[in-house]
Backbone bond lengths (Angstrom), bond angles and torsions (degrees), N, CA, C in turn:
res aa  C-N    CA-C-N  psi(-1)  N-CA   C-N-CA  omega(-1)  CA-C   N-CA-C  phi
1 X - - - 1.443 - - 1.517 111.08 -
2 X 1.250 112.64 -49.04 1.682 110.46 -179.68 1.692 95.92 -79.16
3 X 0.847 171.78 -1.95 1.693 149.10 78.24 0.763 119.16 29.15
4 X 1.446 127.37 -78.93 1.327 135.08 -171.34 1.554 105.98 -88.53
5 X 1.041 124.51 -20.33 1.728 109.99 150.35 0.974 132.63 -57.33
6 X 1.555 106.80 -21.65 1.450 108.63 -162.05 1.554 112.03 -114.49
7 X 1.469 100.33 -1.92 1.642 112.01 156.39 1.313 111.24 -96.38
8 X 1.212 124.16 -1.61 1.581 123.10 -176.72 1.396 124.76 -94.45
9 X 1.703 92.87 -13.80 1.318 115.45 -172.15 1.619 109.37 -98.78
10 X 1.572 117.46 -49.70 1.274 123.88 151.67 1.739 127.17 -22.38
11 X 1.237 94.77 -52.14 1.444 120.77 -158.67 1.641 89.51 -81.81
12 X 1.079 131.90 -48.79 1.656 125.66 175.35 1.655 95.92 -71.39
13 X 1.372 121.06 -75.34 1.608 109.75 -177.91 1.619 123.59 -15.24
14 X 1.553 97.11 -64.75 1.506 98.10 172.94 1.772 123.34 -71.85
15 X 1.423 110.82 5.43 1.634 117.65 159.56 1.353 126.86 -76.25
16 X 1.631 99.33 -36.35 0.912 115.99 -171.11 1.318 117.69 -74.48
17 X 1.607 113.82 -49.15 1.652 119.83 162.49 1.313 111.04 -48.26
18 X 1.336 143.20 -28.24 1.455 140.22 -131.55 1.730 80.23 -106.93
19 X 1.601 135.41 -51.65 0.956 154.62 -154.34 1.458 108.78 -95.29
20 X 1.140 120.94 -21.52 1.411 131.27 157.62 1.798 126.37 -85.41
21 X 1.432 96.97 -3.24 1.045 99.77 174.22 1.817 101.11 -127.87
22 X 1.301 98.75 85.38 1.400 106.42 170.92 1.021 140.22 -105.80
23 X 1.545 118.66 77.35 1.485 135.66 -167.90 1.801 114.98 -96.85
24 X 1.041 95.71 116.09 1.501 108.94 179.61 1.203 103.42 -80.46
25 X 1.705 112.72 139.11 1.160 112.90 -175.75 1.293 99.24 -111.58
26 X 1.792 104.19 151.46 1.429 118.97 -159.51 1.695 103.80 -53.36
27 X 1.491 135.22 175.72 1.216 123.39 -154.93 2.143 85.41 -99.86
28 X 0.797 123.01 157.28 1.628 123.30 160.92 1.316 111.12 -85.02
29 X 1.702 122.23 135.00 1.193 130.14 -151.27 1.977 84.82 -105.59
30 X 1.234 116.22 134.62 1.711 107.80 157.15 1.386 118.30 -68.94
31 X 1.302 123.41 117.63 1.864 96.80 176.26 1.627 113.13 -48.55
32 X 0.590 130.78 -55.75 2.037 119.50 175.19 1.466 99.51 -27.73
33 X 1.416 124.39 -40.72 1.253 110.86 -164.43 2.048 109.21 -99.04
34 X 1.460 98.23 -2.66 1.358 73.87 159.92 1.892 113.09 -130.62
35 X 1.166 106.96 22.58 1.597 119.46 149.99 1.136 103.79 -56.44
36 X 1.785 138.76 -63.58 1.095 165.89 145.51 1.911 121.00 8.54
37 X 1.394 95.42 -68.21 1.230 110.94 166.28 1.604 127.52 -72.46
38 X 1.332 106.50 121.16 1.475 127.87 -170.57 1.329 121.47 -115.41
39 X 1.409 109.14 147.56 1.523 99.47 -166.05 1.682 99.87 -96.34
40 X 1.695 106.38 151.00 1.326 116.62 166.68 1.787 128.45 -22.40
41 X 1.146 165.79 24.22 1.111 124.70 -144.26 1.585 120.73 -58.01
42 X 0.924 129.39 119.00 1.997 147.84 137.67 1.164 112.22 -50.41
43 X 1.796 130.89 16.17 1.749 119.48 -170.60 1.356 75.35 -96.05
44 X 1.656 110.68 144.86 0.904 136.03 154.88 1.571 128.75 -76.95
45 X 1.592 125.80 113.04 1.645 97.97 -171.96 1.425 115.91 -130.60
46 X 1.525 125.48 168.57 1.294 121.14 -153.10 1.365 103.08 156.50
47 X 1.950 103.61 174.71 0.888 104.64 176.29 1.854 128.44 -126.42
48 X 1.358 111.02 167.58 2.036 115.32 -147.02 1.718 89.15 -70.59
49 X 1.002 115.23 123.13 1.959 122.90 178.58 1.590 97.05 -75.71
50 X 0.589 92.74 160.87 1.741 116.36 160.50 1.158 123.78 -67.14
51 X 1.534 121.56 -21.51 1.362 136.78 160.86 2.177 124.01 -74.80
52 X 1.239 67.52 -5.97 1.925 86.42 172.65 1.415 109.65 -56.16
53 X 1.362 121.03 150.56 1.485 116.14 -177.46 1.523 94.17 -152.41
54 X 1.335 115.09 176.84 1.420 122.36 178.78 1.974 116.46 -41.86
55 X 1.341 104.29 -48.76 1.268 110.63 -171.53 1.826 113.37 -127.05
56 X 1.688 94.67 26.08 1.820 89.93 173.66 1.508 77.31 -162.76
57 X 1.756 105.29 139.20 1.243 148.64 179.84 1.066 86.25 -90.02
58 X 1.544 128.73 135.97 1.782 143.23 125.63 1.630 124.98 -75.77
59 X 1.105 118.83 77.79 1.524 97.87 -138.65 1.775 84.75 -121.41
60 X 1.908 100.25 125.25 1.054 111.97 166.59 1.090 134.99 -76.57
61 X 1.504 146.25 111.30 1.393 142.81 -136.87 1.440 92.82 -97.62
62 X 1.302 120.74 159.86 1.142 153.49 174.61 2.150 101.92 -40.27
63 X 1.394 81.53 -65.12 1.978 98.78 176.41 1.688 96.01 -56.04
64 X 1.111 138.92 -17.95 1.264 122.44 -160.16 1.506 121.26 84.48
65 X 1.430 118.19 22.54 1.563 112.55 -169.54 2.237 84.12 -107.00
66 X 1.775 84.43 142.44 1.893 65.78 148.13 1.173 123.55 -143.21
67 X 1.477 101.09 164.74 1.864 107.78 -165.81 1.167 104.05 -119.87
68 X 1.724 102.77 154.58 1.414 108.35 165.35 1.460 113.57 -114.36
69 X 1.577 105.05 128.96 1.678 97.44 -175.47 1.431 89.46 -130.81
70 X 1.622 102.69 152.01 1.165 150.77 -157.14 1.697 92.51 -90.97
71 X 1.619 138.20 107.96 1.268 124.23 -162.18 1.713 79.68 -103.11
72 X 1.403 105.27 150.79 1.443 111.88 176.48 1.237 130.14 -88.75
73 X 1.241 110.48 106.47 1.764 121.95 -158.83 1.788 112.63 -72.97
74 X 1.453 98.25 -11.85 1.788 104.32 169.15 1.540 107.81 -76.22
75 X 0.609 147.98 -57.70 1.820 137.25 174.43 1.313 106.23 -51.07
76 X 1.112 141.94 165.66 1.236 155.21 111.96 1.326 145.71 -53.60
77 X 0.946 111.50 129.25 2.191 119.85 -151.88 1.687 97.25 36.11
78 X 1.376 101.30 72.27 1.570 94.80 160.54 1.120 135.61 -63.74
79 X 1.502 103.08 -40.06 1.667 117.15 154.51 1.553 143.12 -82.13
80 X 1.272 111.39 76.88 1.525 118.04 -173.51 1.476 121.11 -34.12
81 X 1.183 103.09 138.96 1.662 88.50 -175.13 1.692 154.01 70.48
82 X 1.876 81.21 -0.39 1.296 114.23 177.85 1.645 115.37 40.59
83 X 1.608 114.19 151.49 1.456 124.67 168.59 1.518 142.26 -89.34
84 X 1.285 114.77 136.41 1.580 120.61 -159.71 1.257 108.89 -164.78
85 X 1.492 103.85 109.36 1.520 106.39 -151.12 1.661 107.18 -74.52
86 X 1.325 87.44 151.88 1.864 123.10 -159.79 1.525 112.42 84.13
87 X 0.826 106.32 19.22 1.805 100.65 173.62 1.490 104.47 -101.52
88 X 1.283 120.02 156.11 1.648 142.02 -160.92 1.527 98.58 -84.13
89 X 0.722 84.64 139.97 2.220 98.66 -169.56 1.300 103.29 -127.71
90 X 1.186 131.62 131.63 1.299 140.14 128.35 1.782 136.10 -78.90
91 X 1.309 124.38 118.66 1.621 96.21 -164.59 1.665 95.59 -128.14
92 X 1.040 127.94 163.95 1.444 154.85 -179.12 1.578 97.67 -112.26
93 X 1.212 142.92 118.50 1.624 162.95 -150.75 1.013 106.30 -158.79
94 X 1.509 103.05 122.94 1.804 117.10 148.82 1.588 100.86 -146.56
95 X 1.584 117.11 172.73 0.792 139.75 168.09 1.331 133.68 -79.65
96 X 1.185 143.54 127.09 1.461 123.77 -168.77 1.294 97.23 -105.47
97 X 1.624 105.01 -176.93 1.808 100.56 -174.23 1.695 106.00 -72.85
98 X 1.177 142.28 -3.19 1.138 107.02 173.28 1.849 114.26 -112.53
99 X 1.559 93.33 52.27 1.573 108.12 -167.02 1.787 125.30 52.04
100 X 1.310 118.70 21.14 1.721 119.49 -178.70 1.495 75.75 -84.10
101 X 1.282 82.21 158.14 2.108 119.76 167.59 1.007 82.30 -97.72
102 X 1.578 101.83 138.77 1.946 138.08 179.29 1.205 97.59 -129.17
103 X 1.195 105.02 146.58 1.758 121.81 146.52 1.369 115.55 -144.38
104 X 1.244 97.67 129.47 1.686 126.53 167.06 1.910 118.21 -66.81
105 X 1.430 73.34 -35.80 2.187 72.68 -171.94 1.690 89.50 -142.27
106 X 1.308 117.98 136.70 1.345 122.71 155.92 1.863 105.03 -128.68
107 X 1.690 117.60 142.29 1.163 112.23 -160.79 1.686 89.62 -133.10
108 X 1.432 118.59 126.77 1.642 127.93 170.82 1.136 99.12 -74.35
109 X 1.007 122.58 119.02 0.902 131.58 163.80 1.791 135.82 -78.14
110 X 1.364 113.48 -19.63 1.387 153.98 -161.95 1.262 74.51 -90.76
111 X 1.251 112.99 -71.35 2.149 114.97 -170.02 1.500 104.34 -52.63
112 X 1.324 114.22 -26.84 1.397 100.36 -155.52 1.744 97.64 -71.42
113 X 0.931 127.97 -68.85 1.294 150.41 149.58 1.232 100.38 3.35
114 X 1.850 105.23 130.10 1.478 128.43 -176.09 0.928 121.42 135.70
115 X 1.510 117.87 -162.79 1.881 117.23 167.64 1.353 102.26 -105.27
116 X 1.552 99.37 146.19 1.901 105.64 -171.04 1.516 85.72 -130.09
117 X 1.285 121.88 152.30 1.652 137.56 -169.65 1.260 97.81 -159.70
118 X 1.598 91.37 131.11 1.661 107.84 165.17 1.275 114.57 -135.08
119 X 1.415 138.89 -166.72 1.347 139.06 179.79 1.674 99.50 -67.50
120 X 1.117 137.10 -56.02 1.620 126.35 -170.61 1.540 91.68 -126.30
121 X 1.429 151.05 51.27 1.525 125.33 115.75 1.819 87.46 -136.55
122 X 1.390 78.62 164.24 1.676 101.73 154.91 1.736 115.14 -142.99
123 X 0.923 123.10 129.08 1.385 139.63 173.60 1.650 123.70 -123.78
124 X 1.272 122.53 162.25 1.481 120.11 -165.79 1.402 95.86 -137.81
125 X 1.411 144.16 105.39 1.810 143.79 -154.38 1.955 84.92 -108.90
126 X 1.245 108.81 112.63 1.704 123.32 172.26 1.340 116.65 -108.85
127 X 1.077 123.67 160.67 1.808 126.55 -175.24 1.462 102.41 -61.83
128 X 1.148 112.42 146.11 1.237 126.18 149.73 1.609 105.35 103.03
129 X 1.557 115.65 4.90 1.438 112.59 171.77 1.571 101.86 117.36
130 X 1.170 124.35 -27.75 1.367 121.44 -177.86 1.122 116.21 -77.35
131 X 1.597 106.60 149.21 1.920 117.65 -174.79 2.040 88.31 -135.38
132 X 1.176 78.55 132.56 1.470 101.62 170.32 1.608 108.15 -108.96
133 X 1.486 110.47 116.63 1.491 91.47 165.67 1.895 111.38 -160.95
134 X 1.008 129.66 -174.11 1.654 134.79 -168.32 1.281 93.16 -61.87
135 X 1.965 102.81 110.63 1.546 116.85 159.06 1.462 125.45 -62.22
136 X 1.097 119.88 1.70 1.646 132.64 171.34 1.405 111.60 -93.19
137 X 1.470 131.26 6.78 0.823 112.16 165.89 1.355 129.32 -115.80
138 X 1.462 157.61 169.18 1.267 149.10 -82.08 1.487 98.16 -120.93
139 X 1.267 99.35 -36.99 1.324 119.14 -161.45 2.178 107.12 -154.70
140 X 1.518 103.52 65.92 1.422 85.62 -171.64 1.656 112.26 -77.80
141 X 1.849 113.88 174.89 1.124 110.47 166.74 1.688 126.54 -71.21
142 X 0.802 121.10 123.85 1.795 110.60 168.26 1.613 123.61 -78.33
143 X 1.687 88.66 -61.45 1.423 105.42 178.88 1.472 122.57 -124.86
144 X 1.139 119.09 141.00 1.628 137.29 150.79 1.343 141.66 -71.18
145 X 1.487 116.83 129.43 1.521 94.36 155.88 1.620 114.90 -159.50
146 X 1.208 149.01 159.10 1.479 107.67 159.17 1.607 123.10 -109.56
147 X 1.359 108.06 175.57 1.420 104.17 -159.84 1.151 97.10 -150.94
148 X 1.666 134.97 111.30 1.092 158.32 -172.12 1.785 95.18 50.69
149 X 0.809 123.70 53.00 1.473 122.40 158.03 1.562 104.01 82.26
150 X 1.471 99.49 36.08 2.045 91.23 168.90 1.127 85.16 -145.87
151 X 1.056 116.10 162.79 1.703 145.08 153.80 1.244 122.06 -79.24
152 X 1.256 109.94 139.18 1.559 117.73 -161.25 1.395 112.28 -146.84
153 X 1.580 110.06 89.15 1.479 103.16 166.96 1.237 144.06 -120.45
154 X 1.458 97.03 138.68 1.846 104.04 -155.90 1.469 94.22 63.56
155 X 1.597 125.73 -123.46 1.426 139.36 -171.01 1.625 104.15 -91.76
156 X 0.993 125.95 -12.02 1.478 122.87 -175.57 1.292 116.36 -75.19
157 X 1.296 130.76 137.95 1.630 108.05 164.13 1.654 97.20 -155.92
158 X 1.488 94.75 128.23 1.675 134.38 168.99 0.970 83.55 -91.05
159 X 2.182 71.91 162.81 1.571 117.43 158.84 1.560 91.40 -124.30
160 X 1.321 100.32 132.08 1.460 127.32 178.49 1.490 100.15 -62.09
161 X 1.321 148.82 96.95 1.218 151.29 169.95 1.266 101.16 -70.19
162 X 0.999 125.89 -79.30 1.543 121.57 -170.11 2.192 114.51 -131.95
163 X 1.028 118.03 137.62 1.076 136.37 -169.17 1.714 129.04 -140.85
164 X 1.462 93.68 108.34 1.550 108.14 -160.38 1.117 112.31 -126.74
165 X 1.364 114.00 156.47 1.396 107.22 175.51 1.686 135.79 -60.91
166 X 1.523 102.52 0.58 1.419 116.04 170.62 1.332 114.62 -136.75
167 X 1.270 113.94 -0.30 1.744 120.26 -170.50 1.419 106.98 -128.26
168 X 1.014 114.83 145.48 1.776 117.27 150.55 1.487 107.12 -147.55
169 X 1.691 96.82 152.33 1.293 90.59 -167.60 2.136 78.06 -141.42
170 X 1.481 89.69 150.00 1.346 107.84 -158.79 1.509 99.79 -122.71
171 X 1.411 116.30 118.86 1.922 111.28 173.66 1.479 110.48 -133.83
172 X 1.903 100.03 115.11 1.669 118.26 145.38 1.227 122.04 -89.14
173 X 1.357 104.95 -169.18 1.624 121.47 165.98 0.948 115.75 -61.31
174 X 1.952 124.95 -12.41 1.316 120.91 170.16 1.601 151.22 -87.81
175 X 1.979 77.25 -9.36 1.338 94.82 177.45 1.764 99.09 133.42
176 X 1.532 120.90 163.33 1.140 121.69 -178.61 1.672 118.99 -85.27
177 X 1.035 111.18 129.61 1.865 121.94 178.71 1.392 112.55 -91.03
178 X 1.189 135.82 136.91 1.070 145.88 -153.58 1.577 106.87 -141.70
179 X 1.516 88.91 121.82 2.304 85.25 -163.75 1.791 98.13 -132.11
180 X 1.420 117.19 136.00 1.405 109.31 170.65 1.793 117.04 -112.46
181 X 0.800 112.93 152.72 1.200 123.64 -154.42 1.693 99.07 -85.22
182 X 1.413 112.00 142.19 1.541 110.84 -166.50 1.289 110.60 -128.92
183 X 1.340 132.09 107.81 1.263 134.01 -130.71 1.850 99.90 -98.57
């Protein structure tokens, strides 16, 4: 009898820990379901006003509204690709505390556009999302776009480091890409 008390008692003790320790385990994602999931873009897009100046964008939005943002003179070449009004803009926006529109990154988009060549790819970036580039290679680009202020092609996605009228230079986790412009 004290046996079986004393397995009866065990046997709740260790329920009790098991039930006191109630940790949900994180949910398992299907890959289909997180191929699936996409991130927000917040790039703002449009085009450079005439009201543009060295360090403030006029930038006509897509909807037709226009804004004036404040380009951020603490970074360096904040604006890729520099501004010239009617060219396609991409902008990165927030508000600072005394309500001005900021931007951290603005990307030309007009500049971006063309044929870019390097020692092992060549690609051609065209309106509307399409990338033309060498079907011999392993993995070519198809498509473009950007999305919160990077570039993203096909599966790849940069940060536009620097952007010139003859250069672009492209940075991942893998290291910086270096593209010349092919006239």
């Amino acid at each position: 009898m004290k046996r079986g008390t004393f397995y009866l008692c065990l046997v709740l003790f260790m329920m009790g820990i098991t039930a006191c320790n109630d940790k949900k385990s994180a949910p398992v994602l299907d890959s289909d379901m997180t191929d699936s999931i996409e991130v927000v873009d917040t790039t703002l897009y449009g085009r450079c006003g005439d009201g543009s100046a060295m360090h403030t964008l006029e930038l006509i939005t897509d909807e037709n509204d226009t804004l004036i943002i404040m380009v951020n003179t603490d970074s360096v070449m904040s604006v890729r690709g520099g501004m010239a009004v009617g060219d396609r803009m991409a902008a990165i926006v927030y508000k600072d505390e005394d309500d001005v529109m900021r931007s951290n990154m603005v990307v030309n988009l007009t500049t971006l556009l063309g044929k870019w060549v390097a020692l092992d790819r060549s690609f051609e970036i065209l309106e509307g999302g399409i990338v033309e580039g060498d079907t011999h290679e392993p993995h070519p680009y198809r498509e473009w776009k950007i999305n919160n202020g990077r570039l993203v092609l096909s599966t790849d996605t940069f940060s536009v480091y620097e952007l010139g009228v003859d250069s672009l230079l492209l940075e991942n986790d893998r290291g910086i890409y270096c593209y010349k412009r092919l006239r």
